[in-house]
C-alpha beads as a LAMMPS data file, in Angstrom:
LAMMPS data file: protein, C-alpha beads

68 atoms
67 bonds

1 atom types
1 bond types

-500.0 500.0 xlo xhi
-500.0 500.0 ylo yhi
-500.0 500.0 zlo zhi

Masses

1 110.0

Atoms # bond

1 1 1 0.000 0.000 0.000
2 1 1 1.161 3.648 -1.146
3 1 1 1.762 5.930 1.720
4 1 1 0.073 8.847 1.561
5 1 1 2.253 11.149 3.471
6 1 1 4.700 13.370 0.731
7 1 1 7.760 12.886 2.188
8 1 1 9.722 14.709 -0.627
9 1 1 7.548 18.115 -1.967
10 1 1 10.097 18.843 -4.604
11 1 1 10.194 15.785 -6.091
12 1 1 6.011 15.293 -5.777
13 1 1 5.965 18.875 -7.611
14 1 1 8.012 17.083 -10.360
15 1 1 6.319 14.644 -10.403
16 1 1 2.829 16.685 -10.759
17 1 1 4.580 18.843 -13.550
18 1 1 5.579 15.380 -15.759
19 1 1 2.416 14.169 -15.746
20 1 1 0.601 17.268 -16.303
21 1 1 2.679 17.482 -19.347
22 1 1 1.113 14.223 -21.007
23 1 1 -2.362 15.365 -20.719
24 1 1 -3.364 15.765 -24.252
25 1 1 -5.056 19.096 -23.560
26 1 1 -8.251 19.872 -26.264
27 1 1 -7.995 22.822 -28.256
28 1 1 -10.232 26.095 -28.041
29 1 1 -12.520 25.130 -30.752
30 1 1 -12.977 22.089 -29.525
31 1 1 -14.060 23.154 -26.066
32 1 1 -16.264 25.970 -27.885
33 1 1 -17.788 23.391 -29.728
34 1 1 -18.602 21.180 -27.040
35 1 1 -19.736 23.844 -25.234
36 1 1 -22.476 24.823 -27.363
37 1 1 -23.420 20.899 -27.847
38 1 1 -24.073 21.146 -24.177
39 1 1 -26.471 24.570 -24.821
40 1 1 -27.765 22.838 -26.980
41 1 1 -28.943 19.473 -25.077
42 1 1 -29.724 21.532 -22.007
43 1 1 -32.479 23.657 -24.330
44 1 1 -33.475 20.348 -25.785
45 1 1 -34.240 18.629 -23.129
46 1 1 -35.559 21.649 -21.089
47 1 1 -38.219 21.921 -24.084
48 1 1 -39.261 18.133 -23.143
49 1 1 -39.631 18.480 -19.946
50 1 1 -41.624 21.661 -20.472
51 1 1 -44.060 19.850 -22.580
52 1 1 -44.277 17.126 -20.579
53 1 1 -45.230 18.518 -17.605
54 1 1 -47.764 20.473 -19.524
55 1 1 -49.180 17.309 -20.552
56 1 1 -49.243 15.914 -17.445
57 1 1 -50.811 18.749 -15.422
58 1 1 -53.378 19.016 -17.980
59 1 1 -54.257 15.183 -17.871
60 1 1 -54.328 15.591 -14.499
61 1 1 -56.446 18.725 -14.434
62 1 1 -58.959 16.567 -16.654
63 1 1 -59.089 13.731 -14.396
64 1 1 -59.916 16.044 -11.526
65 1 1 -63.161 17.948 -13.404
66 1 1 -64.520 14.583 -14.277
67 1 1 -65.527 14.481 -10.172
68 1 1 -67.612 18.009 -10.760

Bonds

1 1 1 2
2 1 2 3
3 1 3 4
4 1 4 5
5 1 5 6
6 1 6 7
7 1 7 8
8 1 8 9
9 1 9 10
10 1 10 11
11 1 11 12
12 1 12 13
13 1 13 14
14 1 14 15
15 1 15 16
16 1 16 17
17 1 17 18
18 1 18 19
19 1 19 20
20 1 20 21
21 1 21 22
22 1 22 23
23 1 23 24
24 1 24 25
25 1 25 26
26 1 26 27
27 1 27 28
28 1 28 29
29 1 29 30
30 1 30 31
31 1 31 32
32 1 32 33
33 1 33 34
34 1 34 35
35 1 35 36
36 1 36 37
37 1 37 38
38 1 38 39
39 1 39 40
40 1 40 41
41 1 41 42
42 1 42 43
43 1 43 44
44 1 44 45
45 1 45 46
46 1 46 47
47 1 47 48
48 1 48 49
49 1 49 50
50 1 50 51
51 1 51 52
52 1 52 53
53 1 53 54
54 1 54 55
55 1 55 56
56 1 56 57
57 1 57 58
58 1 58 59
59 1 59 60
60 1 60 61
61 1 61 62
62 1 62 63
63 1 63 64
64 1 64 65
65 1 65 66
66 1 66 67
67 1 67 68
């Protein structure tokens, strides 16, 4: 088992820096695009959930006058 106390800072900074250096990083349009995919879903799926609850409270609503 790893010990999870640093016992040498320097060398964990090092150590951060190397493997920070292999992250393959994405570019800006790639991040802009994704970005806007996400928009995107979020309005998407906002819209369902928007009619759906529409639909429900009005089935619901209808159930409800039948009693009257």
């Amino acid at each position: 088992m790893a010990s999870l106390v640093v016992k040498n800072p320097i060398h964990f900074v090092e150590e951060v820096r190397q493997e920070v250096s292999k992250v393959s990083w994405p570019t800006f349009k790639e991040v802009w695009v994704t970005t806007l995919m996400v928009i995107a879903m979020v309005a998407v799926t906002s819209i369902f959930f928007l009619l759906a609850d529409t639909a429900i409270a009005w089935g619901v609503q209808s159930v409800l006058q039948i009693g009257r």
